[in-house]
C-alpha angles and dihedrals in degrees: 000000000000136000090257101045088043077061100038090048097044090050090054093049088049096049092050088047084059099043096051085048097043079050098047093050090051093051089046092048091046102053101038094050113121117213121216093252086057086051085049093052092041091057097044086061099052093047080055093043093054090035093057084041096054078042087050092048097054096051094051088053086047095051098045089048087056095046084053094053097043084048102061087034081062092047099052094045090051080055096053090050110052083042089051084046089047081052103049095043089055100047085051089053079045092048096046091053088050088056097049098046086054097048081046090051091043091054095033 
């Protein structure tokens, strides 16, 4: 191989190389290219997505306020029973006393 074909051969090579890259660019370009109804509809989703976030946000703050309240509402009741047990506990002591001073009195 000669001085001229060594040139001819390594411009050809080169010229293929760019056309393949110039090519590739173009497909690239071509495929990953966003039109402006896509935007559109890009930018629709993320309105919804915020949208459903900002939704989403708002129940959870919901929810955990009324966990908060039920939970209170749980523990007051709790409180109000075990004082109406103590109570009751108390008026049947009371009750039994009563009983055994009048069977005292009776046999008395």
């Amino acid at each position: 191989m000669n001085r001229t074909e060594f040139i001819i051969a390594t411009a050809i090579i080169l010229f293929v190389a760019f056309g393949l890259g110039w090519f590739a660019c173009w497909l690239l370009h071509r495929l990953s290219r966003v039109t402006q109804a896509e935007m559109g509809e890009l930018e629709k989703m993320a309105r919804d997505l915020h949208d459903a976030e900002e939704t989403r946000d708002a129940a959870v703050n919901f929810l955990e306020s009324r966990e908060a309240e039920l939970t209170n509402q749980i523990r007051q009741s709790d409180a109000e029973l075990r004082a109406a047990m103590d109570g009751l506990r108390d008026a049947r002591h009371e009750a039994e006393e009563l009983r055994a001073y009048i069977e005292r009195i009776n046999k008395g």
